[in-house]
N, C-alpha and C positions, 0 to 999 in steps of 0.2 A: 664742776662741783660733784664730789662720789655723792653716790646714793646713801641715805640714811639707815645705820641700819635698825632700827625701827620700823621701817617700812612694814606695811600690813603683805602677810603671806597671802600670794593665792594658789588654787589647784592649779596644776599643771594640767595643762592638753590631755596627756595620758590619765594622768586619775581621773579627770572629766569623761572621757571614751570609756574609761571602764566600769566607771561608777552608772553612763546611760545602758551599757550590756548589760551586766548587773539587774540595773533596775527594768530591762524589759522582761528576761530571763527568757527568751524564744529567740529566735535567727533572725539579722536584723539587717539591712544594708546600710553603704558608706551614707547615702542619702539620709537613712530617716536619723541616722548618729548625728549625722550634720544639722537635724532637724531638733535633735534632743539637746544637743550640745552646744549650739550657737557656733559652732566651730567651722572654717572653710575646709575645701576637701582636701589641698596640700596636708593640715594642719590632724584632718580625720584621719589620713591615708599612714601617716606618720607615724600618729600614735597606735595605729593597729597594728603597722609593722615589729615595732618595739613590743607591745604585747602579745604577738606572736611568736617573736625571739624568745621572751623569757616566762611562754608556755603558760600565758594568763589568758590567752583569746587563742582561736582555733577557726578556722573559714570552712568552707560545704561550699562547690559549686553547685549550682542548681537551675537548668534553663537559660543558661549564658550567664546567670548572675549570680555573685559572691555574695554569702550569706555571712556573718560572725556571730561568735555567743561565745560568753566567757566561760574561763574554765579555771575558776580560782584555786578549785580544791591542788593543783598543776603548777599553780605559777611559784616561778622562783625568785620574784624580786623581793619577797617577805623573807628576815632572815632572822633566828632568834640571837640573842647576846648571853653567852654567859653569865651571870651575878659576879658582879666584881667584891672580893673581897678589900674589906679596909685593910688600911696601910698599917698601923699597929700592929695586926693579926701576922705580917709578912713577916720572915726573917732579914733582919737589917745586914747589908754587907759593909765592911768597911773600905772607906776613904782612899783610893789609892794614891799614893806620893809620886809626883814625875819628876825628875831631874829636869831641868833644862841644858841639855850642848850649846853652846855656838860654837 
């Protein structure tokens, strides 16, 4: 049976990882993410890797261990959309006519 699509949204892994950097806003490990976020470490390790790709978290080794802290003003998964103008406003082309071969 497909899923409903109704179904209620939830955060994703990643906006959960980023929403707990964020909200510690000091260098934090995989550990205490995992402690703010409910999340396992597969699931931690994951989501920082993706928001290290796209330049929203940043890591600092320090004493054998990996520290992270976000770096929103950096990240490129936010992206703005132009204003779509209405369809009215557009110049209308017209209709082209196909022949059909056989």
């Amino acid at each position: 049976m497909p899923a409903s699509r109704s179904a209620d949204v939830t955060q994703s892994d990643v906006s959960k990882v980023f929403e707990a950097l964020k909200a510690q806003d000091d260098f934090v490990t995989v550990s205490q993410i995992m402690i703010a976020t409910s999340l396992g470490r597969p699931a931690v390790i994951r989501a920082l890797w993706w928001l290290q790709k796209s330049r929203a978290a940043e890591s600092v080794e320090s004493s054998g261990d990996i520290h992270w802290f976000a770096t929103p003003e950096t990240d490129t998964r936010t992206h703005t959309i132009d204003e779509r103008k209405k369809e009215e406003d557009l110049p209308r082309k017209p209709k082209r006519s196909y022949v059909r071969l056989n």
